[in-house]
Structures are given as C-alpha cells and as structure tokens.
N, CA, C and O atoms as a Maestro MAE file, in Angstrom:
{
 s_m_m2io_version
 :::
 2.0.0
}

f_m_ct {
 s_m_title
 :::
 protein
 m_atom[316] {
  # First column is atom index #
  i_m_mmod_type
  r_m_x_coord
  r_m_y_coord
  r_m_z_coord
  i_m_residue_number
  s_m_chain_name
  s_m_pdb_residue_name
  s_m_pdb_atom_name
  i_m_atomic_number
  :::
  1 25 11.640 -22.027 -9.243 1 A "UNK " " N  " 7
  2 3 10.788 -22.074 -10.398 1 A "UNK " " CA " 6
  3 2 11.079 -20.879 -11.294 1 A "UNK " " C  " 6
  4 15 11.443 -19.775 -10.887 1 A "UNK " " O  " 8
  5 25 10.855 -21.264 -12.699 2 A "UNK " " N  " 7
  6 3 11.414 -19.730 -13.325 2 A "UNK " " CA " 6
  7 2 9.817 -19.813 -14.323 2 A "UNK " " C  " 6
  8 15 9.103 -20.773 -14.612 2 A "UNK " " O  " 8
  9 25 9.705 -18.206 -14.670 3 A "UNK " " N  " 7
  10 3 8.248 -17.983 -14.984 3 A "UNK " " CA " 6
  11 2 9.235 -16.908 -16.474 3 A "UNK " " C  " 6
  12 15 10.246 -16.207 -16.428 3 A "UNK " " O  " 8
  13 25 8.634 -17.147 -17.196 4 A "UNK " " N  " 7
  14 3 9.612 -16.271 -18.329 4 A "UNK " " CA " 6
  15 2 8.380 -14.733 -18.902 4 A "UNK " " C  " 6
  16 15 7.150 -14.719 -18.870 4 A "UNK " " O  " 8
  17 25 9.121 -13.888 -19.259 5 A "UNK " " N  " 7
  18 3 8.673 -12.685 -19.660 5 A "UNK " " CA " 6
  19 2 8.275 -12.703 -21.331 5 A "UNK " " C  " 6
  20 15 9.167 -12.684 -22.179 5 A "UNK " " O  " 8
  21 25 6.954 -12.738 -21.660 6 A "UNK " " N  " 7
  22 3 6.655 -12.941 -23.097 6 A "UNK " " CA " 6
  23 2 7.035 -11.500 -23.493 6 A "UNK " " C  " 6
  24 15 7.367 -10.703 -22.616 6 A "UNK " " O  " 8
  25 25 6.984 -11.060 -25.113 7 A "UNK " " N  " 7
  26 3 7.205 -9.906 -26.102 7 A "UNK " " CA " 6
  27 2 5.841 -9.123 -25.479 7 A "UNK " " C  " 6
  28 15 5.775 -7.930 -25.776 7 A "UNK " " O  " 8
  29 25 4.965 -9.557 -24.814 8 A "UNK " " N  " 7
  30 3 3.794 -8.617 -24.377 8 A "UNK " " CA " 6
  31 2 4.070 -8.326 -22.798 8 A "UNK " " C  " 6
  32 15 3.029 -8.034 -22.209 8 A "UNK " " O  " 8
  33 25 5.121 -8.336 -22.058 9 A "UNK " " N  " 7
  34 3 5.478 -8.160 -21.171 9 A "UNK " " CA " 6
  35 2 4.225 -8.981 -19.793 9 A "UNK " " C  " 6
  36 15 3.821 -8.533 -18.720 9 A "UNK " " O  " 8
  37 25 3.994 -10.130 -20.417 10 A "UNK " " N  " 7
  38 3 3.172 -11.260 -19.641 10 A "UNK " " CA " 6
  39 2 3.610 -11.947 -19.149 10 A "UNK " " C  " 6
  40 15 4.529 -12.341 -19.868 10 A "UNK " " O  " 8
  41 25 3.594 -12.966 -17.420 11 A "UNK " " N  " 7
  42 3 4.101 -13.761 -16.671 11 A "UNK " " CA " 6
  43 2 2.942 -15.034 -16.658 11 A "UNK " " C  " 6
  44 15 1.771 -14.740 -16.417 11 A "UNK " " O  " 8
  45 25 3.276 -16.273 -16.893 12 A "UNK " " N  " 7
  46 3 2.419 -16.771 -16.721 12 A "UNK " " CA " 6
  47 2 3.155 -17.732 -14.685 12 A "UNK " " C  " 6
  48 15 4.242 -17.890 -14.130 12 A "UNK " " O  " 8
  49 25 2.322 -17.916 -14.517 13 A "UNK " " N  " 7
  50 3 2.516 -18.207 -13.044 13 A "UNK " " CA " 6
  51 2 2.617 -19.913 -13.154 13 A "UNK " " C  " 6
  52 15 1.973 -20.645 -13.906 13 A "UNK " " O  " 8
  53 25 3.440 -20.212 -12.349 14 A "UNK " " N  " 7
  54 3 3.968 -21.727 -12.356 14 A "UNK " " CA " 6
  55 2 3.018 -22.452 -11.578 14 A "UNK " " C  " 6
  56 15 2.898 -22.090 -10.408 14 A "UNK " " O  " 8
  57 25 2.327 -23.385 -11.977 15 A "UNK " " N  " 7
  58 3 1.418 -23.920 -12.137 15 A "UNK " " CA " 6
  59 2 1.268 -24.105 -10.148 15 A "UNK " " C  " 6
  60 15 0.298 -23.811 -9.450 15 A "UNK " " O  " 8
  61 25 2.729 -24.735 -9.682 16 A "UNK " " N  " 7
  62 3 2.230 -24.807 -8.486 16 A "UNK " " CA " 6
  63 2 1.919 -23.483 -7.154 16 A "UNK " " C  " 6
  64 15 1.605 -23.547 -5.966 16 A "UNK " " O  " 8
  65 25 2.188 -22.410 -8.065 17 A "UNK " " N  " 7
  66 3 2.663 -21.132 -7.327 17 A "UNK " " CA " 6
  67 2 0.615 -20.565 -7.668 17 A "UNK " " C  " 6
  68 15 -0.145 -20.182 -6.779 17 A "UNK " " O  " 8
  69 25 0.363 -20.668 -8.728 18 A "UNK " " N  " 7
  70 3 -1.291 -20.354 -9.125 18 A "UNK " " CA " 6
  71 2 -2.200 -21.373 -8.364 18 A "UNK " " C  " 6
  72 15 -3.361 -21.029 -8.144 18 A "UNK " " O  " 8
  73 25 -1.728 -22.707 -7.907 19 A "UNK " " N  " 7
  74 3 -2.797 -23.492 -7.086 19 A "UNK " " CA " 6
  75 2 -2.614 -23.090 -5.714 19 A "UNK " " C  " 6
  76 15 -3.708 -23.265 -5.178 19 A "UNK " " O  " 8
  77 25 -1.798 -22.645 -4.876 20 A "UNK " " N  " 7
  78 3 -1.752 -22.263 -4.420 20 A "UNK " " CA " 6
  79 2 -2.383 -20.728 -3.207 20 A "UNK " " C  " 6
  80 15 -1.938 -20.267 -2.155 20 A "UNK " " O  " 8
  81 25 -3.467 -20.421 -4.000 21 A "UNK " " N  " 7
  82 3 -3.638 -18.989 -4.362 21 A "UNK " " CA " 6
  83 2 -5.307 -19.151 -5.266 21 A "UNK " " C  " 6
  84 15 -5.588 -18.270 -6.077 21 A "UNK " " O  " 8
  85 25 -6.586 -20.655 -4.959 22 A "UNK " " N  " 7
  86 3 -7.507 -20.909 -5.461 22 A "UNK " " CA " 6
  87 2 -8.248 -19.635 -5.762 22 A "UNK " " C  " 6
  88 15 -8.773 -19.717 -6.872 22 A "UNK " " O  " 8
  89 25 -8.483 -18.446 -5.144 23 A "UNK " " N  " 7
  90 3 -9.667 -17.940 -4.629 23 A "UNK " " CA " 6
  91 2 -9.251 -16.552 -5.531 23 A "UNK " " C  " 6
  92 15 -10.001 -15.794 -6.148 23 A "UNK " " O  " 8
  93 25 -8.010 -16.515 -5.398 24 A "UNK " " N  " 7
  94 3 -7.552 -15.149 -6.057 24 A "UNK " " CA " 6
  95 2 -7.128 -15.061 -7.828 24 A "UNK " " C  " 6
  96 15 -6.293 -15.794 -8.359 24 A "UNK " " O  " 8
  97 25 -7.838 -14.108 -8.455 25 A "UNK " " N  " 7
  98 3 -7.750 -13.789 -9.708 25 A "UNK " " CA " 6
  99 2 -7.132 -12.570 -10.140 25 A "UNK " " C  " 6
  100 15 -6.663 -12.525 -11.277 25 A "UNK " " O  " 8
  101 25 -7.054 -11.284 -9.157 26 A "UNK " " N  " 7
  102 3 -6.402 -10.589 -9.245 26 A "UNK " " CA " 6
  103 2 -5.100 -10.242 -8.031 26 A "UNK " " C  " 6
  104 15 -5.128 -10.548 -6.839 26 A "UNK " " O  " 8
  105 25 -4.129 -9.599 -8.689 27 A "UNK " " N  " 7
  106 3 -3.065 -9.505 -7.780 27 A "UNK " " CA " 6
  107 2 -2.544 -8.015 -7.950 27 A "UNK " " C  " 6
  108 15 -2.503 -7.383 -9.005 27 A "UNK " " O  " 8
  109 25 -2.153 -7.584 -6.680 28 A "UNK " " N  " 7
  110 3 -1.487 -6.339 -6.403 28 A "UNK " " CA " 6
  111 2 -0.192 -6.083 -6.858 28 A "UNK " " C  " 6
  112 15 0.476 -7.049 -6.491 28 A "UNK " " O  " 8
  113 25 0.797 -4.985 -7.700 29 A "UNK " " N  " 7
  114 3 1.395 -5.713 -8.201 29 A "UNK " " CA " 6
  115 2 2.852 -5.010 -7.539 29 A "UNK " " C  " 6
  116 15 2.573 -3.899 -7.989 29 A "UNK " " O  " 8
  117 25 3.646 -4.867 -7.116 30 A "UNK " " N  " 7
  118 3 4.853 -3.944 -6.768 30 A "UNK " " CA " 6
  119 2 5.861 -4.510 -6.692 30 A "UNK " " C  " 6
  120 15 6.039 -5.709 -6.910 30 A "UNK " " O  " 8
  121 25 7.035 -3.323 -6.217 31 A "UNK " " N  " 7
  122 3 8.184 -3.482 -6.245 31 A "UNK " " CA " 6
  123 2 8.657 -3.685 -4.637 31 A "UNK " " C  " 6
  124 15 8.182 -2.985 -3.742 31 A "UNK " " O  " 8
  125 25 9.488 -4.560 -4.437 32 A "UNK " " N  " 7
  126 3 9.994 -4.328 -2.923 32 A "UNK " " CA " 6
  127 2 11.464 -4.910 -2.784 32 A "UNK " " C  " 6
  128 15 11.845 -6.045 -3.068 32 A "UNK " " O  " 8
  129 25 12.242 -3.776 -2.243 33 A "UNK " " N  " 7
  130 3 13.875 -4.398 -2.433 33 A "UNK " " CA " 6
  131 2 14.322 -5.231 -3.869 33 A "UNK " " C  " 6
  132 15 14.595 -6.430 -3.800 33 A "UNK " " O  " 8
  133 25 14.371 -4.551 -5.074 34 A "UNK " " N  " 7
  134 3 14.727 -5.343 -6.101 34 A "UNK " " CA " 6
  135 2 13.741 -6.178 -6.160 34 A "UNK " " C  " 6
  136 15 13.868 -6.908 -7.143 34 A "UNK " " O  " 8
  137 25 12.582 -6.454 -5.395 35 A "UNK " " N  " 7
  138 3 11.683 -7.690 -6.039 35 A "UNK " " CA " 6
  139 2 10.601 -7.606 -6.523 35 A "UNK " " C  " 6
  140 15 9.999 -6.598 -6.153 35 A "UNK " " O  " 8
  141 25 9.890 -8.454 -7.442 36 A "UNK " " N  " 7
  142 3 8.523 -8.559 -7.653 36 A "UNK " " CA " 6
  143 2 7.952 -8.787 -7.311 36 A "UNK " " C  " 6
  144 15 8.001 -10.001 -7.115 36 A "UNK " " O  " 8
  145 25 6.281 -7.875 -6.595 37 A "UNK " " N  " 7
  146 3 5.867 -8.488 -5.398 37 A "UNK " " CA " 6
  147 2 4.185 -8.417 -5.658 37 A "UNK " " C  " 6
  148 15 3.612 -7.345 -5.853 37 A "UNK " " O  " 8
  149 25 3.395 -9.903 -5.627 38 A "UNK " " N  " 7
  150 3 2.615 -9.650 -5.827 38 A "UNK " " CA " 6
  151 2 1.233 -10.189 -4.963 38 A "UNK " " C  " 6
  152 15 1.163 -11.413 -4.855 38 A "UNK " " O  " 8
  153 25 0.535 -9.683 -4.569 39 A "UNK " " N  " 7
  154 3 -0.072 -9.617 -3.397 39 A "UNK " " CA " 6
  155 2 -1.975 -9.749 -3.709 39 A "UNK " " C  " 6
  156 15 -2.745 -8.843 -4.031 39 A "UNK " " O  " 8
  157 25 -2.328 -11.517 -3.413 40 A "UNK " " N  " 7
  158 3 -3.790 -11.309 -3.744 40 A "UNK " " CA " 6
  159 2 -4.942 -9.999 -3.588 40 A "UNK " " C  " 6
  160 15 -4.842 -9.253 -2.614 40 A "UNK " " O  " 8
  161 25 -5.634 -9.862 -4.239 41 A "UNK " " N  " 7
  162 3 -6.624 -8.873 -3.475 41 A "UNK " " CA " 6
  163 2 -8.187 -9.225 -4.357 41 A "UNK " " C  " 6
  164 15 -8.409 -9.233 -5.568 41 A "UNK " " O  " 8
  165 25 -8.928 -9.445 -3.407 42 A "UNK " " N  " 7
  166 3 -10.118 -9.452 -3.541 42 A "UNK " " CA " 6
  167 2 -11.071 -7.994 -4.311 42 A "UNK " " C  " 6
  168 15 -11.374 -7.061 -3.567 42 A "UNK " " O  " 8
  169 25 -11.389 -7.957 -5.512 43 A "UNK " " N  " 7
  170 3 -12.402 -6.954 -5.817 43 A "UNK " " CA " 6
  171 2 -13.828 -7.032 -5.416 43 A "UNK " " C  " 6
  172 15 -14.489 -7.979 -5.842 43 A "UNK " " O  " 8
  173 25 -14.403 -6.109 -4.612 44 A "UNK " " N  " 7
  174 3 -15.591 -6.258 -4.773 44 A "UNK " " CA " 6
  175 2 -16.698 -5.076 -5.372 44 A "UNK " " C  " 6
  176 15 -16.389 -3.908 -5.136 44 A "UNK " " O  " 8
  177 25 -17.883 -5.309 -6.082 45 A "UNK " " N  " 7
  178 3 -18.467 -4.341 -6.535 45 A "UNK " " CA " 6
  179 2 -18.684 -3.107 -5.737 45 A "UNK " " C  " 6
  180 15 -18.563 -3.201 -4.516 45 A "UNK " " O  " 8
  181 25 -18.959 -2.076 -6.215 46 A "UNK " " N  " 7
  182 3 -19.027 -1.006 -5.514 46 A "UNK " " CA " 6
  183 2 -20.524 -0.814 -4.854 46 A "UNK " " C  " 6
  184 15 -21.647 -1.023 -5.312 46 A "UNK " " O  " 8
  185 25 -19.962 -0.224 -3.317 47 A "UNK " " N  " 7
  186 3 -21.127 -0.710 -2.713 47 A "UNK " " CA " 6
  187 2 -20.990 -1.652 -1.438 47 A "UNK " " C  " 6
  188 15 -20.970 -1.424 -0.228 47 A "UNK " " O  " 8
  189 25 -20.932 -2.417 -1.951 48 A "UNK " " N  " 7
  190 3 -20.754 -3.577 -1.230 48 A "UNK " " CA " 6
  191 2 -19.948 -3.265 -0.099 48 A "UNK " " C  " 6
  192 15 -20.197 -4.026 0.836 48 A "UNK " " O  " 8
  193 25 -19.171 -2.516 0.123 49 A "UNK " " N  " 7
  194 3 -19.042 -2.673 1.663 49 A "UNK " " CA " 6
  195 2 -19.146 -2.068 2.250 49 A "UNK " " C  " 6
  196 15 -18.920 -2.213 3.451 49 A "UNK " " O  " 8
  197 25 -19.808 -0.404 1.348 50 A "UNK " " N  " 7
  198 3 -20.780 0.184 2.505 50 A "UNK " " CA " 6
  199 2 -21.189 0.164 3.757 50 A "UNK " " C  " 6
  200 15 -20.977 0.795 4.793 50 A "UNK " " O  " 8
  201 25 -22.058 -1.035 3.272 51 A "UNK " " N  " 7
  202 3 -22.572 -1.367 4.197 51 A "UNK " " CA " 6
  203 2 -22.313 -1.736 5.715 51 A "UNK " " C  " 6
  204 15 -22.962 -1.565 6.747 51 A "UNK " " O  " 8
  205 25 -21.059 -2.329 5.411 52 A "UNK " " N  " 7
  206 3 -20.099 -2.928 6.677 52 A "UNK " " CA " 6
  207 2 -19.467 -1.531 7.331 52 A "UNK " " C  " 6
  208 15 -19.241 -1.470 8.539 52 A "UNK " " O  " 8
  209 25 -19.187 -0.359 6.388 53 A "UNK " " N  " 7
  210 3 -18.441 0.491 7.142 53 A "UNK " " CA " 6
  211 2 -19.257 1.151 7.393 53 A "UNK " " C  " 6
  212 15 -18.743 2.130 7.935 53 A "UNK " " O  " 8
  213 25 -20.636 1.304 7.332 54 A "UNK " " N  " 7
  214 3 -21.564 1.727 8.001 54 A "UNK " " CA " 6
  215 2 -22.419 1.210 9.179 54 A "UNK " " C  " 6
  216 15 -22.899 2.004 9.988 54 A "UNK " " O  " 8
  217 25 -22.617 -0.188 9.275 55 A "UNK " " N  " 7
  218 3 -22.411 -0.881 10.273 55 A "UNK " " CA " 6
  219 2 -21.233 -0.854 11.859 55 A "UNK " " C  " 6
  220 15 -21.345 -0.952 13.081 55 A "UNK " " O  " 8
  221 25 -20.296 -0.683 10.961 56 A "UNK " " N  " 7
  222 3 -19.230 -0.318 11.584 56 A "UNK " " CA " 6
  223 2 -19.112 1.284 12.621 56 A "UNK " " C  " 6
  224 15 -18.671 1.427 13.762 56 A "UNK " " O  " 8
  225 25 -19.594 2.116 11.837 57 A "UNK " " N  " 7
  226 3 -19.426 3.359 12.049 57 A "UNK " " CA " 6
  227 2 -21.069 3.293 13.359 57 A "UNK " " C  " 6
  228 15 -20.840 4.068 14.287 57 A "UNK " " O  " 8
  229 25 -22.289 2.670 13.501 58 A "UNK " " N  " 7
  230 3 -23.417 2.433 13.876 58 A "UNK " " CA " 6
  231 2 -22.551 2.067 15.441 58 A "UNK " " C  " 6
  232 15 -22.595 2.818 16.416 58 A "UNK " " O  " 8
  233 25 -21.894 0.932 15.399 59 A "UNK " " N  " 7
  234 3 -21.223 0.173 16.299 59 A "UNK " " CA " 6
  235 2 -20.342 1.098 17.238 59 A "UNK " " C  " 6
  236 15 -20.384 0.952 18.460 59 A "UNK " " O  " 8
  237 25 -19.613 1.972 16.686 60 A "UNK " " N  " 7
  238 3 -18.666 2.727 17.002 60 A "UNK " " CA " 6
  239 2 -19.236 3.632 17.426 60 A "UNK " " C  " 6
  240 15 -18.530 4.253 18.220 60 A "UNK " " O  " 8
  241 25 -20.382 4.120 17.270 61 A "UNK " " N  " 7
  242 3 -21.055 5.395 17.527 61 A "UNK " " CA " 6
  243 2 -20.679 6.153 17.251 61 A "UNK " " C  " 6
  244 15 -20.646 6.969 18.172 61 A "UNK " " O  " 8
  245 25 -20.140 6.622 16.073 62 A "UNK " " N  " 7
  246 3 -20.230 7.336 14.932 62 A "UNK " " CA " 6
  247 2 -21.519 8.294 14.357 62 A "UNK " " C  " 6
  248 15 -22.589 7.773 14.042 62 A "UNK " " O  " 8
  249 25 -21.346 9.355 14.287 63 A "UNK " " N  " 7
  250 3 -22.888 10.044 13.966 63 A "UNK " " CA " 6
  251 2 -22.256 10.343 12.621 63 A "UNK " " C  " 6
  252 15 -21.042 10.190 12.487 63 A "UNK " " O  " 8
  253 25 -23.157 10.838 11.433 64 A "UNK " " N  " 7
  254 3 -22.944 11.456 9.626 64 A "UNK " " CA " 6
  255 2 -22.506 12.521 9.920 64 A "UNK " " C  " 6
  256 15 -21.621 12.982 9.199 64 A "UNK " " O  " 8
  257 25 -23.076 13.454 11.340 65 A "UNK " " N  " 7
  258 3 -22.297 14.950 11.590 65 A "UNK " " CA " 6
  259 2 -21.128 14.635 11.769 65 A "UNK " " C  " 6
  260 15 -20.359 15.235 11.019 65 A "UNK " " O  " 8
  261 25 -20.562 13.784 12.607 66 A "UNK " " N  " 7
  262 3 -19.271 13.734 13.028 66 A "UNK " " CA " 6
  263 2 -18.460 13.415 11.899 66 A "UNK " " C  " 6
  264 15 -17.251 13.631 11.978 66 A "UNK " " O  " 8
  265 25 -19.010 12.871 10.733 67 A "UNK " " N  " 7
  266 3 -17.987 12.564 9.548 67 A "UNK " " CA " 6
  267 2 -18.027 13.557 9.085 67 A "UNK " " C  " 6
  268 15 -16.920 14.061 8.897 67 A "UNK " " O  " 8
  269 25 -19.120 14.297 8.697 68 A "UNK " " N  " 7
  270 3 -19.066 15.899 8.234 68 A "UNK " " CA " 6
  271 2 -17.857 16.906 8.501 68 A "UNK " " C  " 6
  272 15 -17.328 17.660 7.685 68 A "UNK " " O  " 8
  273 25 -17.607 16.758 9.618 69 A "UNK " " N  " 7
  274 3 -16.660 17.724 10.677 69 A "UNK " " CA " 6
  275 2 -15.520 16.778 10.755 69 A "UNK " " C  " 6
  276 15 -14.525 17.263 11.293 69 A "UNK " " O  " 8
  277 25 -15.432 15.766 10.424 70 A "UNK " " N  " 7
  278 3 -14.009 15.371 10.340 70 A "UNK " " CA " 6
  279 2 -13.347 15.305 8.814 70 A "UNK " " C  " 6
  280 15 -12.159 15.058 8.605 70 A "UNK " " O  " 8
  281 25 -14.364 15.577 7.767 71 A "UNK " " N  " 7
  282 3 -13.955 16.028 6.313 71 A "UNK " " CA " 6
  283 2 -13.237 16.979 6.837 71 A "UNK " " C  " 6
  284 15 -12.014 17.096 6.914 71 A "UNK " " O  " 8
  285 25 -14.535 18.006 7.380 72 A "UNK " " N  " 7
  286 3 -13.980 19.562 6.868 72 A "UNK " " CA " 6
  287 2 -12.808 19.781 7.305 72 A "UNK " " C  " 6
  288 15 -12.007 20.379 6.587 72 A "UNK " " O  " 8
  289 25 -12.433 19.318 8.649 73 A "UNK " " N  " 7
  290 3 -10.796 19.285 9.192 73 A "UNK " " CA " 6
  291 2 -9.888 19.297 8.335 73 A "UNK " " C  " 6
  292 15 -9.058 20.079 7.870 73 A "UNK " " O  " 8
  293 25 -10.485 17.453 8.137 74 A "UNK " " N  " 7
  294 3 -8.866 16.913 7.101 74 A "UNK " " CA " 6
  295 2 -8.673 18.103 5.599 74 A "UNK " " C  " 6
  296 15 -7.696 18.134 4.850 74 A "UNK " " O  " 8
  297 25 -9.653 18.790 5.528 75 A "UNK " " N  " 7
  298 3 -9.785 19.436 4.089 75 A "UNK " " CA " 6
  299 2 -9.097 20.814 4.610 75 A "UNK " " C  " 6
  300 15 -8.169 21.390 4.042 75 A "UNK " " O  " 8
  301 25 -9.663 21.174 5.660 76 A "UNK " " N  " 7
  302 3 -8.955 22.707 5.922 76 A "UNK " " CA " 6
  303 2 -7.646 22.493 6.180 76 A "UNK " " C  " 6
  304 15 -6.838 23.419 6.108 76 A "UNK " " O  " 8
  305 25 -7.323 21.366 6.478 77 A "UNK " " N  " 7
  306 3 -5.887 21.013 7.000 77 A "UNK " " CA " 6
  307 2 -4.944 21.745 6.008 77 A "UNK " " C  " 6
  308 15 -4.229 22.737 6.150 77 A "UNK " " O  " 8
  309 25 -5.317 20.454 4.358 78 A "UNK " " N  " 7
  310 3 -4.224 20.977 3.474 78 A "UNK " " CA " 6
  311 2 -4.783 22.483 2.948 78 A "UNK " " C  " 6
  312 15 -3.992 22.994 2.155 78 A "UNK " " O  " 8
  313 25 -5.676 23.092 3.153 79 A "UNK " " N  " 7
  314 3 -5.381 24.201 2.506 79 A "UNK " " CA " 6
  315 2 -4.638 25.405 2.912 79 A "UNK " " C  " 6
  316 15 -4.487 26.334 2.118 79 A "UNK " " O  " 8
  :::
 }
 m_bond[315] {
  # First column is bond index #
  i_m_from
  i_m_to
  i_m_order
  :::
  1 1 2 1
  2 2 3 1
  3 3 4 2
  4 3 5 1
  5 5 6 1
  6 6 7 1
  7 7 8 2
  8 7 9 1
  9 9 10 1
  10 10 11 1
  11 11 12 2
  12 11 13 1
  13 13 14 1
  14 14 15 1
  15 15 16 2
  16 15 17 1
  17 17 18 1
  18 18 19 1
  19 19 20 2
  20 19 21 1
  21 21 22 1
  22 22 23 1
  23 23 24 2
  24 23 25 1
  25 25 26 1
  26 26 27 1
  27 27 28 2
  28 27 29 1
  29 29 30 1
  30 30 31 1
  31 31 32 2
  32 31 33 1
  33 33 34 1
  34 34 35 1
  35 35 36 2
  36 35 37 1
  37 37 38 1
  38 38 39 1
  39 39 40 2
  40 39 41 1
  41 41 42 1
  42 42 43 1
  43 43 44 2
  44 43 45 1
  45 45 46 1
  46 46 47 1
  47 47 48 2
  48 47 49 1
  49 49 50 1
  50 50 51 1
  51 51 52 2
  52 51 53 1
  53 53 54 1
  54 54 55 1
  55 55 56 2
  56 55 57 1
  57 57 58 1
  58 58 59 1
  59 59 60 2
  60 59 61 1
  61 61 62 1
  62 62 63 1
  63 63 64 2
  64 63 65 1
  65 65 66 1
  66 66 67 1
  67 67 68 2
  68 67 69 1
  69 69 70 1
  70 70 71 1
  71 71 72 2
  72 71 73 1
  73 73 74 1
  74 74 75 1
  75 75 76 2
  76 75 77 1
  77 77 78 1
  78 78 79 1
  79 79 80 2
  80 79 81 1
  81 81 82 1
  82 82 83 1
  83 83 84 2
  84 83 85 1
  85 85 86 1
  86 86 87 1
  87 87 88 2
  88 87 89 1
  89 89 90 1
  90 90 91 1
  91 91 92 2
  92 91 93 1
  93 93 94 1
  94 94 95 1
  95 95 96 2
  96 95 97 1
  97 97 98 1
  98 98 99 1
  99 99 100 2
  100 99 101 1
  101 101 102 1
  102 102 103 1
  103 103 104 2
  104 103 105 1
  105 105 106 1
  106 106 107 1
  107 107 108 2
  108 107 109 1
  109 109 110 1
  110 110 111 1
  111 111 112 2
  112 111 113 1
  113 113 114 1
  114 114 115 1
  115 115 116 2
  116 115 117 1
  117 117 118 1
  118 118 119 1
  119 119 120 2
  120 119 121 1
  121 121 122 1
  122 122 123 1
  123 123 124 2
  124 123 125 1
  125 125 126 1
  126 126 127 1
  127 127 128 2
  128 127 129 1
  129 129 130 1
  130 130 131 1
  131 131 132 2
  132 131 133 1
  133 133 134 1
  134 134 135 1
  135 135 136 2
  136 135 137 1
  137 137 138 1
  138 138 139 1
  139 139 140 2
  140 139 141 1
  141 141 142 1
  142 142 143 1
  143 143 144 2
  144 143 145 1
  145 145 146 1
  146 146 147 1
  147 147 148 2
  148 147 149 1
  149 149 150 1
  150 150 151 1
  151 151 152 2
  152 151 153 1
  153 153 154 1
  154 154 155 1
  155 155 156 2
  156 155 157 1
  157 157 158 1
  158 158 159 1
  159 159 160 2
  160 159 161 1
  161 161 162 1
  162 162 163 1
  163 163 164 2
  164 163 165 1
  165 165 166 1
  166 166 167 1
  167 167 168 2
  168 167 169 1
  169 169 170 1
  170 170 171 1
  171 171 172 2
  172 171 173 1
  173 173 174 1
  174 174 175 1
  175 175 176 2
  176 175 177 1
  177 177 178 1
  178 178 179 1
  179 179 180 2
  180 179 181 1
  181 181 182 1
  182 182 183 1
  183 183 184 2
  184 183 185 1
  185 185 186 1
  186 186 187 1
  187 187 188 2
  188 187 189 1
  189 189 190 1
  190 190 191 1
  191 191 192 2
  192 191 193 1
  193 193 194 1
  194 194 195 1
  195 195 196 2
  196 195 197 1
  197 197 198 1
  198 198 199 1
  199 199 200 2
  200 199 201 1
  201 201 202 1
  202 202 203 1
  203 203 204 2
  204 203 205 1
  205 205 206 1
  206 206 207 1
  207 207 208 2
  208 207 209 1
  209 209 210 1
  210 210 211 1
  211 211 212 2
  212 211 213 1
  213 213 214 1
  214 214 215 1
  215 215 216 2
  216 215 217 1
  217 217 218 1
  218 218 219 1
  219 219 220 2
  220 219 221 1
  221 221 222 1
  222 222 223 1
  223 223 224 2
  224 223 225 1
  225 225 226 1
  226 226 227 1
  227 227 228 2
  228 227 229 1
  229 229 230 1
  230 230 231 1
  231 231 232 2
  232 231 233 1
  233 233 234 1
  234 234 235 1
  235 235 236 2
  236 235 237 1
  237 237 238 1
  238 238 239 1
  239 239 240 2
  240 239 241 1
  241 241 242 1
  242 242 243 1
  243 243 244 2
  244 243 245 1
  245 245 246 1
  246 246 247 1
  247 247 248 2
  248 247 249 1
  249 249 250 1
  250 250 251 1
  251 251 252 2
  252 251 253 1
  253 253 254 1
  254 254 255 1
  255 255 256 2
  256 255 257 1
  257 257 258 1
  258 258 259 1
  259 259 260 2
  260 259 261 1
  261 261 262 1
  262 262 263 1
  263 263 264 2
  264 263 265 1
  265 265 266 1
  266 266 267 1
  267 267 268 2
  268 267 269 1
  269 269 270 1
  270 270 271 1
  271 271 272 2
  272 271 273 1
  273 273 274 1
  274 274 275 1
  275 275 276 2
  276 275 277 1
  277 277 278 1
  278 278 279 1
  279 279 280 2
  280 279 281 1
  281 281 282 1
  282 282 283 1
  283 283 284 2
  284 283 285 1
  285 285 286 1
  286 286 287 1
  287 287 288 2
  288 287 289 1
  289 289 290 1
  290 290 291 1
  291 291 292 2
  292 291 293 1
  293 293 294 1
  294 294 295 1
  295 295 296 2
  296 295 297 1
  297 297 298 1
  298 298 299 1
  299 299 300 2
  300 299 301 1
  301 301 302 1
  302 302 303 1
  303 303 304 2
  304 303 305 1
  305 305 306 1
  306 306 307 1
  307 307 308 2
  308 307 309 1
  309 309 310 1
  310 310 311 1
  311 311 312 2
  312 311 313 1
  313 313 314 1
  314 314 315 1
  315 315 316 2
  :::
 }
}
C-alpha cells in the first residue's frame, strides 16, 4: 500500500491499515532501522491512573515512606 506525503508533511493512512486499529486515535511515532514506526497508544486524563498505581503500590506493600526514600536515593544518586 503506498500512503503519500502532503506539502504539510501529513500521511493519511490507507483505509485498510486505519480499520484495522478501531480504538486508536493517537499513535507513537518513531524511527526504527530506516523505518517508520508507529505504535497505538491510549491517552488517558491525568489522574486516572493514579489510582491503579496506588492500588498497586497498597497490594505490593508499598508504604509513601518507602517512596520517599527511594526518591531521595535515585536523586542523591545523580548528584
């Protein structure tokens, strides 16, 4: 399939390559070995997953001190 490069440096996506791909509106965009590489990704508002990595961190047994003290590490590290 060939997708052509407009004067605004725009791709429009070949119709069967965009159905393909229902859910996704934005795409990641890079380079890999000479290629164009572009990779769905979901945005979500900010916030929103907080929650889960706090959940997460609950699960894990994770304490707020222990993130405290693992800043200050990673921070004293580079200095």
């Amino acid at each position: 399939m060939l997708a052509k490069k407009t004067s605004k440096n725009q791709i429009t996506l070949p119709k069967a390559i965009a159905e393909s791909f229902p859910d996704a509106q934005y795409f990641d965009v890079g380079i890999q070995d000479g290629k164009i590489v572009l990779l769905p990704v979901k945005i979500l508002p900010v916030g929103s997953s907080l929650a889960a990595v706090r959940e997460k961190m609950r699960k894990l047994g994770v304490s707020e001190g222990e993130v405290g003290k693992a800043i200050q590490w990673a921070r004293g590290k580079k200095q």
